[in-house]
C-alpha positions in Angstrom: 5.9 -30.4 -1.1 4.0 -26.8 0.0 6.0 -24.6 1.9 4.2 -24.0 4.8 4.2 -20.1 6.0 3.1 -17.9 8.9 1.9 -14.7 7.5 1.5 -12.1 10.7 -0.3 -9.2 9.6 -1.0 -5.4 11.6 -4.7 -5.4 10.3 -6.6 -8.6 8.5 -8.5 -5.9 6.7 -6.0 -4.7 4.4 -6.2 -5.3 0.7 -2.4 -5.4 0.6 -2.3 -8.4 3.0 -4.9 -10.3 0.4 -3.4 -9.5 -2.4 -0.2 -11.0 -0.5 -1.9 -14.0 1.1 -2.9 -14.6 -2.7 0.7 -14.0 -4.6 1.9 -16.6 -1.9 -0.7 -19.5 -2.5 -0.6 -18.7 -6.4 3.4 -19.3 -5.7 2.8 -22.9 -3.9 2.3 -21.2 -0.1 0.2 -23.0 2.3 -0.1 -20.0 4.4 -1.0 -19.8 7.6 -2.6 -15.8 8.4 -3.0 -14.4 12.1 -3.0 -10.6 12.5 -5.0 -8.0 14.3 -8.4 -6.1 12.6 -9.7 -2.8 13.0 -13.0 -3.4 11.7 -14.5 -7.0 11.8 -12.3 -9.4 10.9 -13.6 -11.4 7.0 -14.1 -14.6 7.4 -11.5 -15.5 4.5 -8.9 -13.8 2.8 -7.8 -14.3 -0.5 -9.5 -18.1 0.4 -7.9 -18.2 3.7 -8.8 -18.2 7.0 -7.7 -16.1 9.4 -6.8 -16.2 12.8 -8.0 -13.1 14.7 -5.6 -11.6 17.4 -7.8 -8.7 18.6 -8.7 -5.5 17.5 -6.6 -2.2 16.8 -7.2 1.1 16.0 -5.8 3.7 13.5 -3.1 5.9 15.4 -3.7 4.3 18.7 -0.2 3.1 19.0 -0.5 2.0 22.6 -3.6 0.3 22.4 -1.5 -1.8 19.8 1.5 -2.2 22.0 -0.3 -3.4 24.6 -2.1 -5.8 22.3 1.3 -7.3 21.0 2.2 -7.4 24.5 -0.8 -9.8 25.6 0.0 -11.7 22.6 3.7 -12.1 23.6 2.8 -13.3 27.4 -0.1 -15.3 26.4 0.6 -16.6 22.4 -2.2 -19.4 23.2 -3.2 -20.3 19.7 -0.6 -18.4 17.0 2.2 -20.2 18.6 1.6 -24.0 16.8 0.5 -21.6 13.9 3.9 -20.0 13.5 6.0 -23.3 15.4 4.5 -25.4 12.1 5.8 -23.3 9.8 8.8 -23.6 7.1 8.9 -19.6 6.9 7.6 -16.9 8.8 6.4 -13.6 7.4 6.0 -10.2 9.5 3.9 -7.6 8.3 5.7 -4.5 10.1 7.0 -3.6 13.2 4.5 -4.8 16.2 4.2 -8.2 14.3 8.3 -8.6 13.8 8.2 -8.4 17.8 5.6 -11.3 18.0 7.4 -13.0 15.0 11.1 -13.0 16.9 9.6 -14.4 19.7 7.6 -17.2 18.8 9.8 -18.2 15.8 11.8 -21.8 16.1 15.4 -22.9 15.2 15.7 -23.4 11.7 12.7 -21.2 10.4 13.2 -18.3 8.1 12.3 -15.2 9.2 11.0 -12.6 7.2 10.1 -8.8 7.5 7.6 -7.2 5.9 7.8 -3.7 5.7 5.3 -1.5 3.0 5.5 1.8 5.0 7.7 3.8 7.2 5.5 5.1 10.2 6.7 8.6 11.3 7.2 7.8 14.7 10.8 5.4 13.3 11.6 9.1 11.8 11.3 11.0 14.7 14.5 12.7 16.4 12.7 12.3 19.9 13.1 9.4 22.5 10.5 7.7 21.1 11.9 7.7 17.9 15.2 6.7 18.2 14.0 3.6 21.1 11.6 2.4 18.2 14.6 2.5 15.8 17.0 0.6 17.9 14.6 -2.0 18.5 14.1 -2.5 15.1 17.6 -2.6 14.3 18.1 -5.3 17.1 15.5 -7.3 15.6 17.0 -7.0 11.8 20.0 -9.1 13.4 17.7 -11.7 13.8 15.6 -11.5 10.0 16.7 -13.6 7.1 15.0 -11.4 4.6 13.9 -7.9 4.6 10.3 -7.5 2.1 10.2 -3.8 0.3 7.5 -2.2 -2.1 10.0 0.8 -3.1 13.7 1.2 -4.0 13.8 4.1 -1.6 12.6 1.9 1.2 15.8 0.3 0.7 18.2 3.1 0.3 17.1 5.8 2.2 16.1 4.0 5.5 17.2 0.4 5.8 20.6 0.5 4.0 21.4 4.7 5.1 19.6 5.1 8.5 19.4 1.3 10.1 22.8 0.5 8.4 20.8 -2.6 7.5 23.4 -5.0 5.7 21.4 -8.1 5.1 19.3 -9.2 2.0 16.5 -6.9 0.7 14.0 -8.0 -1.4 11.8 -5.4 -3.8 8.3 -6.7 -4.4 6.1 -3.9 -5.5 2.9 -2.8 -5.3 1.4 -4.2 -8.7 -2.0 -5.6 -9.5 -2.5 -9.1 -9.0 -3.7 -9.3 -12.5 -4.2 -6.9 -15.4 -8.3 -6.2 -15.9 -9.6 -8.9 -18.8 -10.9 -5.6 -20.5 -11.8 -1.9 -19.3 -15.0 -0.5 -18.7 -14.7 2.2 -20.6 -13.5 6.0 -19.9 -15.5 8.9 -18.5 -17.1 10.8 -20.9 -15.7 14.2 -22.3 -17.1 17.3 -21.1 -15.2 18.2 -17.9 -11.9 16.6 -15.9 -12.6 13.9 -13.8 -9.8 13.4 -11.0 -10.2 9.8 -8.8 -8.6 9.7 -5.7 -8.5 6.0 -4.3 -7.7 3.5 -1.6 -7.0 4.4 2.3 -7.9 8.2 2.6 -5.6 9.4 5.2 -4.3 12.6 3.5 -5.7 16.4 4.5 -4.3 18.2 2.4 -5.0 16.4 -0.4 -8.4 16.8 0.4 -8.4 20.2 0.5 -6.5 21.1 -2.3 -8.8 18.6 -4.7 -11.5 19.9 -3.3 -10.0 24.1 -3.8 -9.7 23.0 -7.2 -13.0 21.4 -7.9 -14.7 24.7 -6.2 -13.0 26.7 -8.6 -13.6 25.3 -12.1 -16.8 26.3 -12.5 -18.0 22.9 -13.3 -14.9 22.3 -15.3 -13.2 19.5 -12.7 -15.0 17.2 -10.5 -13.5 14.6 -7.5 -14.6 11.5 -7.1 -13.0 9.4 -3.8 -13.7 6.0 -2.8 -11.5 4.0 0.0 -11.8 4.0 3.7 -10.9 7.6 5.7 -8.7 7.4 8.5 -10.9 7.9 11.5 -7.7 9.9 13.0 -7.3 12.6 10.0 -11.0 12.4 9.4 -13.4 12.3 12.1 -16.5 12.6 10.0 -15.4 12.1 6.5 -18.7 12.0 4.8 -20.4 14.9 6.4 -17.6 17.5 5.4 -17.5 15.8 1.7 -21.2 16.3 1.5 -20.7 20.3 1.8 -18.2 20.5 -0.6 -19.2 21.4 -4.3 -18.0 19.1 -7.1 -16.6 16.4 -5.1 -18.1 13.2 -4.6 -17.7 10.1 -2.2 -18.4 6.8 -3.7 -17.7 4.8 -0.1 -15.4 2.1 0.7 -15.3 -0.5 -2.4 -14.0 -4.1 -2.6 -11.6 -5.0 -5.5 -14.2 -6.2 -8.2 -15.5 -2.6 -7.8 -12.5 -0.9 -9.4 -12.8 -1.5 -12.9 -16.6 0.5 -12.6 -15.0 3.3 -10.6 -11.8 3.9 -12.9 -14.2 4.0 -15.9 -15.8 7.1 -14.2 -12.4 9.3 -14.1 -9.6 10.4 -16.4 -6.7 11.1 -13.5 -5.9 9.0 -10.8 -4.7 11.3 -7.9 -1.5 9.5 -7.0 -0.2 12.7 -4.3 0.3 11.6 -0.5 1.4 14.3 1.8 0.8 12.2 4.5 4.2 12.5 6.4 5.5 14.6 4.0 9.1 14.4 3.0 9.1 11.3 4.5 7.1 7.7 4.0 5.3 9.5 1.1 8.6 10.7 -0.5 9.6 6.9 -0.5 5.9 5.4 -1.4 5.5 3.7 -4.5 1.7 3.4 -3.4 -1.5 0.2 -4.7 -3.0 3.7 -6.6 -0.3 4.0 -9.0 0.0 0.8 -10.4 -4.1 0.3 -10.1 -4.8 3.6 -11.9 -2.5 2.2 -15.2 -4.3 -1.6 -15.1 -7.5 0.6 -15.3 -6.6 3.1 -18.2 -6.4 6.1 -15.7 -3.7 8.8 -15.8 -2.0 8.7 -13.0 -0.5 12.3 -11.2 2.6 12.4 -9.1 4.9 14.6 -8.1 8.1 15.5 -9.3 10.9 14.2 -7.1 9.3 11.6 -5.2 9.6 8.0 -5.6 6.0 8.0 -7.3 7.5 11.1 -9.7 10.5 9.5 -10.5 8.6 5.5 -11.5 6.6 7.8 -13.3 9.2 9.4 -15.5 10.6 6.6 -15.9 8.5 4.9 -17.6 7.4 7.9 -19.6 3.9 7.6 -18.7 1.2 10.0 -16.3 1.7 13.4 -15.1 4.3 15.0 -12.7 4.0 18.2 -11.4 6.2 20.5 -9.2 3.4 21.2 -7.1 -0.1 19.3 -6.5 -1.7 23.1 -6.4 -0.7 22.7 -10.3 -3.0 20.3 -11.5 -6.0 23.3 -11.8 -4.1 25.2 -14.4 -2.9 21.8 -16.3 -6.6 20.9 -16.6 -8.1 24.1 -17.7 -5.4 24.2 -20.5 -5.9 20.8 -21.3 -8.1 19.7 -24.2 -9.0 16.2 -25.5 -6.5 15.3 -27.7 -3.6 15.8 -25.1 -5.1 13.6 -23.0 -5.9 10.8 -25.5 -1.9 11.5 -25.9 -1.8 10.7 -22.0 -3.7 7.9 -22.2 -2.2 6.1 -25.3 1.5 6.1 -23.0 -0.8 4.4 -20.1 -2.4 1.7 -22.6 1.2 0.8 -24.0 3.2 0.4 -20.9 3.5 -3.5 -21.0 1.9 -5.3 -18.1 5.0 -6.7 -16.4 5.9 -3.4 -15.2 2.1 -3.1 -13.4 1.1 -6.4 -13.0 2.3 -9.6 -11.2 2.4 -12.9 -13.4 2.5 -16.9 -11.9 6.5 -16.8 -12.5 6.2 -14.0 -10.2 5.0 -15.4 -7.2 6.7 -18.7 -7.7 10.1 -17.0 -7.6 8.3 -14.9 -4.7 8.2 -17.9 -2.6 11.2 -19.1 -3.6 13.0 -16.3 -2.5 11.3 -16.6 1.1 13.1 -19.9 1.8 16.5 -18.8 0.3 16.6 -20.6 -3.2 17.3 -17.7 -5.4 20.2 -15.7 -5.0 19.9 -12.0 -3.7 
């Protein structure tokens, strides 16, 4: 019999909650998904359809409070979505408050939680209020959902005190690519930088280094900007020499961009020494199933997988990666690329036993 679970997502939109929504029905879900959208709503994801809740917006954290309050006074519709369910499954904070609420005696309750927003970091009021309301609801969760070991050890177990069951499901490709599309073609450095674009100084430094190498280095981006970091994204790439944007893409489209670049750009200083310390981010393991080299820093979570697994390039500081290329020449990075090809696809890539044991663990039959 199906287990039946209520997947409460913070934006339908995301390719991490399809890529979940898929990794649950592939593991005998029947899932149930209700969230919020900040661009129109799809009509199905990952073959299910959604129920929308309204829309958010990036960084407008009180427009999304008072969202999840409406919700909470008037649940109309989600609440037979989540009261029929065996399990259900909060994607972050604002949807854990909805989740608590709504959920019945006997269901499992399980919380989601893929990135640490800044404001639970903060020393302020508002900090340390968000914090205890989380850790008030953690009483209440059966299972806590991470896509890093650092999740885990530097926030929930060191600065929640969290004591109950943690689960580590990371970030990997639902499936390896049947074959690649090829590489770009020798004559100068290609550097991709993927996925949700919400990093300024990433920008600039790619595009500092691009400017510089006299041809040498080019930038190619494709993802969705953050309307907050980047008011008018594609107007300020346009002026900038070497750097291209290929738009937003849908997941069949990444085999075709990969094959245009030889380094995936895998550096977030987005909340720097903080969420993107801890990040093991969908680039990493993406750029690998695609052939790219990936490019972290040293002494981050990314850095450290990286090691590791003796694959990709680490660097001290992301201003490094100019030098690296200029001295680079072909052979090196066929060296680079031969580590990539070999690492086996279990450590990248989800297979069925994976999302069986997945669901299993959502209703408590395998041990922590």
């Amino acid at each position: 019999m199906p287990v039946t679970i209520a997947y409460l997502v913070h934006d339908l939109g995301d390719a991490a909650v399809a890529r979940r929504v898929a990794s649950l029905t592939g593991g005998g879900g029947d899932v149930r998904l209700a969230g919020f959208f900040r661009r129109p709503p799809p009509d199905r994801v990952a073959g299910t359809q959604p129920l929308a809740l309204g829309r958010t917006e990036d960084a407008r954290l009180a427009r999304r409070a008072l969202l999840v309050l409406l919700v909470l006074l008037a649940p109309g519709r989600l609440a037979p979505l989540v009261r029929n369910a065996n399990v259900v499954i909060a994607r972050n904070l604002e949807m854990l408050i909805i989740a608590a609420r709504l959920r019945q005696s006997g269901q499992r309750l399980v919380y989601e939680c893929l990135d640490i927003h800044r404001l639970m970091l903060g020393s302020g009021m508002a900090g340390k209020a968000m914090r205890a309301i989380e850790r008030w609801l953690l009483r209440k969760v059966d299972l806590v959902l991470v896509s890093s070991p650092a999740f885990e050890r530097s926030y929930f177990r060191h600065r929640q005190h969290h004591r109950g069951p943690i689960e580590l499901v990371e970030n990997k490709v639902a499936a390896m690519p049947a074959a690649l599309a090829g590489q770009a073609p020798e004559g100068r450095w290609i550097l991709g930088w993927f996925g949700m674009l919400r990093c300024r100084r990433s920008l600039d430094l790619l595009s500092r280094i691009a400017a510089g190498s006299q041809g040498r280095i080019g930038v190619l981006i494709a993802g969705i900007p953050s309307a907050s970091e980047f008011p008018d994204f594609e107007r300020e790439i346009a002026s900038l020499d070497g750097v291209e944007f290929a738009g937003a893409y849908r997941p069949d489209d990444l085999p075709r961009l990969y094959a245009r670049v030889h380094f995936a750009w895998c550096i977030d200083y987005f909340e720097e020494g903080l969420n993107s310390r801890w990040l093991l981010p969908n680039r990493l393991y993406e750029s690998i199933a695609h052939g790219a080299v990936p490019i972290a820093l040293a002494g981050v979570e990314t850095g450290r997988w990286l090691e590791e697994a003796d694959v990709g390039v680490t660097l001290t500081d992301g201003a490094d990666i100019g030098p690296l290329l200029a001295a680079m020449d072909a052979d090196q990075f066929r060296a680079l690329r031969r580590k990539v090809a070999a690492l086996p696809a279990d450590r990248i890539a989800f297979a069925p036993p994976d999302h069986q044991r997945l669901v299993a663990r959502l209703i408590g039959s395998v041990a922590a």
